[in-house]
C-alpha angles and dihedrals in degrees: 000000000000091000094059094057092053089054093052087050093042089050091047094057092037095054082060091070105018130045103244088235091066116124089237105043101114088051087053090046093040090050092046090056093051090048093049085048090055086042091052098044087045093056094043083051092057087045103061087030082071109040087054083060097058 
């Protein structure tokens, strides 16, 4: 479930700098989605890294 909904974000993101119609658009999706999962578990990671300090 939660996959889709990363493809639908990553599309959506994708169809900003690509046409849907490109040869290359679900590499580039599939790319962007990668790229939004490493954002999110960097940003849990500084999270938790903070709230250790404290």
């Amino acid at each position: 479930m939660w996959i889709r909904l990363l493809m639908v974000l990553a599309g959506g993101v994708t169809a900003l700098f690509l046409s849907r119609d490109s040869a290359n658009f679900e590499v580039a999706a599939g790319m962007i989605s990668m790229l939004v999962v490493v954002a999110g578990l960097v940003v849990l990671a500084f999270a938790r890294r903070r709230s250790a300090d404290k």
